[in-house]
Structures are given as C-alpha cells and as structure tokens.
C-alpha positions, 0 to 999 in steps of 0.5 A: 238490868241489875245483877246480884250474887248468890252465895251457896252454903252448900256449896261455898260452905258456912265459914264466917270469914269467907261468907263476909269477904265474898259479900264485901267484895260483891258489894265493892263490885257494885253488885245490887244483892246477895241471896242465900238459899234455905233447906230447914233439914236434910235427910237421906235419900231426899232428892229434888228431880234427879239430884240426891242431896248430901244430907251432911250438906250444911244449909245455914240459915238464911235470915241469920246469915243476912244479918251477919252479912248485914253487919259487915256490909254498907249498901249491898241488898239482902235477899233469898232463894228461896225462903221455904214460907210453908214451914215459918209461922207468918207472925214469926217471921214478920218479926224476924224480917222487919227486924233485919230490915231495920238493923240494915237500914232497909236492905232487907228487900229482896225475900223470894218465898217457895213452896220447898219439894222435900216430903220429908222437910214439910214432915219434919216441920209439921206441915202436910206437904199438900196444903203448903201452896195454900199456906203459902198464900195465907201466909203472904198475906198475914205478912203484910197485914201484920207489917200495915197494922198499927196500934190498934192490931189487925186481925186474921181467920184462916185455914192455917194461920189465925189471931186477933188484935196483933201488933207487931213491931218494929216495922220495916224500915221506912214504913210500908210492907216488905217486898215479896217475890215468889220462886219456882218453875211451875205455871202455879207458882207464876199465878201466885207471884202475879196475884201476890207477889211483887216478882218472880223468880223462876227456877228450874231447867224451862225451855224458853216458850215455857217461860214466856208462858209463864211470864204472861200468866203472872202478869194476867194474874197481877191484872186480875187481882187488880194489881199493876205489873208494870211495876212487876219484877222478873228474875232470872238465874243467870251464869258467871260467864254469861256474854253481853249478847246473852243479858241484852236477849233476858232483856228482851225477854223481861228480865229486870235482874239477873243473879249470878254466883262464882263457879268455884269453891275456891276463895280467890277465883271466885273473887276473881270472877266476881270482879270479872263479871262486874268489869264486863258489865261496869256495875261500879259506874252503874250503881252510881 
C-alpha cells in the first residue's frame, strides 16, 4: 500500500509558505505524494450535491501550485484530484504537463483527470456541459499521442479537438507517455479509467457493494480494450485517523494507494498529524 496527501486550497488556503512547509514535511514523513485539487471558477449558488460552494473560496491552480512545490521538494510525487480535462485544451496541456515532469525529474506522475459537475464552469470555459465525457476521451487520448510523437508530428481528427503534423516537446521526463488515472464515483467514469486510464480514483459517498461494481467494470473495461489491469492502480480517499485494520481491509478490496489530508486548518496540528499518520504506518522505513 502507498499513501499521499492531499493539500486543499480551500480549505488550507494558498499562502505560500504553508503549501511549501505542509509538502516538505509530507515528504519527510515518507508520504509517496501530494494532490491538489482544481475549480477553474466558482459562482454563486454552485453547488455539488447538497453542498453549496463559497465562491470566494480561493482554488489555486493546480499545475502552477505542483510546480511551486516541486521546486521546493526532492522526491515527494505530484499529483491532482482532480484535474477538470473537459475545460484544457489537450495540445496545451500536454505541454504544460511534460514540462512540470521534466523540471522535477519525472514527478509529475499522478494526474487524475474528471469530467467537474458545475454547469456554470463548463459555461464559463466554453464547453457544452454534455459533451464533457466525450471530450474528456478525446482528450486523453490526444495527450498521449502528442507526448509518443516525434519529429515527424502526429496528427488528430476529432469531434472537439483536431491538428495536423504537431510536434511537442519537451516530452515527459524518461520518454514515454505520462500517466493517466481517472476520478469520479459513476459507473461511467470506472468504464473510462479501464478503457483509458492507468487507475481509478473514485470519489463520492459509495456503499461498498457500489465500489466493488465499479472496481470490476474498470477492470472488464481494461480487458476489453486489450489492456492489462494487473497493472491497474486503485485509489481511495481515506482518513487521517484511519487504524491499521481499516488500511488491511482497502487492501483487500484492491485498494493500491490510499490519500489522506490534515483534519485541521491549523499549521501545527496538521503537521502533527501528518506525522502521526506516518508513525503509525512507518512510511519512512517503507519508502526505503
């Protein structure tokens, strides 16, 4: 099992100093990760299920805050959850990506992509809210042809995105494509991290039959496309306080990481907790 945190802006908030001090402990910890999440913009009354969000709330954006991390980090893996991809251009951001991964020495691998729920964001960014699954496809795979293509450009016809004869560089660090995994908590989103994605992260308030469910149709998904799911990751969100007996029974379950964050808005507790978690599970001694 591997742990990672997750660092809120909402919540935690986007001074500087703390968002470098909570990943350099995190790091020291022996934590495998840190995740950011994304909102491209708020508005009021948006709500996701029963939760309205402040729209003063301050999202920071997530590949800009990973860099700043990274340039204050040494080993600690960057990723997000998640990254809403119906709302980036896929030639932008494959640049912006392999970028990141290069300038921290290939740590840029842990990007969950999702679909985002808000209405009013896919409106603000240009996109038709019910194409954004089919965009998100599309856009997954432009990704990793632009990061395989080489001096001679690849191509790409679709419904959203096209070009011809692209070249992009640099590409990520070590060659090869990055990682994708895919976020959400519908039976649609677990189809598509089989089919495309290197993992699933689920989110979402699931009863345990539901997951399962879900768990398998990725993994029929990833057999269908020809692609193998032994090699497929499983996340899960998971509590700071969380005992041994609660990780051993993920474990059973699939689970291949498990990302947790500080309870509290205070700097010093959460750092204590931090440590806490990792003196539980001995993440120093097992990142060795």
């Amino acid at each position: 099992m591997r742990f990672a945190v997750s660092y809120s802006t909402p919540f935690f908030g986007v001074d500087p100093d703390r968002l470098i001090a909570y990943a350099q402990h995190a790091e020291r910890c022996g934590f495998e990760a840190i995740y950011l999440p994304e909102h491209i913009a708020l508005y009021p009354g948006a709500t996701i299920g029963p939760m309205e969000l402040t729209p003063t709330v301050p999202f920071a954006d997530p590949l800009d805050a990973l860099s700043f991390v990274a340039a204050a980090t040494d080993r600690i893996l960057l990723g997000t959850a998640v990254l809403l991809l119906p709302y980036h251009h896929p030639v932008v951001l494959a640049k912006r990506l392999a970028t990141i991964d290069v300038l921290s020495k290939g740590r840029m691998r842990l990007l969950t992509v999702g679909l985002g729920t808000l209405p009013g964001e896919a409106r603000a960014a240009g996109v038709d809210f019910a194409t954004r699954g089919r965009r998100a496809d599309e856009a997954i795979d432009a990704l990793r042809l632009l990061w395989s293509g080489g001096a001679e450009g690849v191509s790409f016809e679709g419904e959203f995105f096209r070009f011809e004869n692209l070249c992009s560089y640099p590409k990520p660090a070590g060659g090869g494509t990055l990682p994708i995994h895919v976020g959400g908590s519908s039976r649609a989103a677990a189809r598509r991290a089989g089919s495309r994605g290197d993992g699933y992260f689920p989110g979402g308030v699931l009863g345990p039959v539901e997951r399962a469910t879900q768990l398998e149709i990725a993994h029929a998904a990833a057999g269908t496309a020809g692609r193998d799911h032994g090699a497929f990751e499983y996340t899960r969100w998971g509590s700071i306080d969380m005992p041994a007996e609660r990780v051993e029974g993920m474990a059973e379950q699939g689970v291949t990481r498990i990302v947790v964050s500080a309870s509290t808005g205070d700097p010093e507790r959460a750092r204590d907790e931090l440590s806490a978690f990792a003196a539980r599970f001995d993440l120093a001694n097992a990142r060795r």
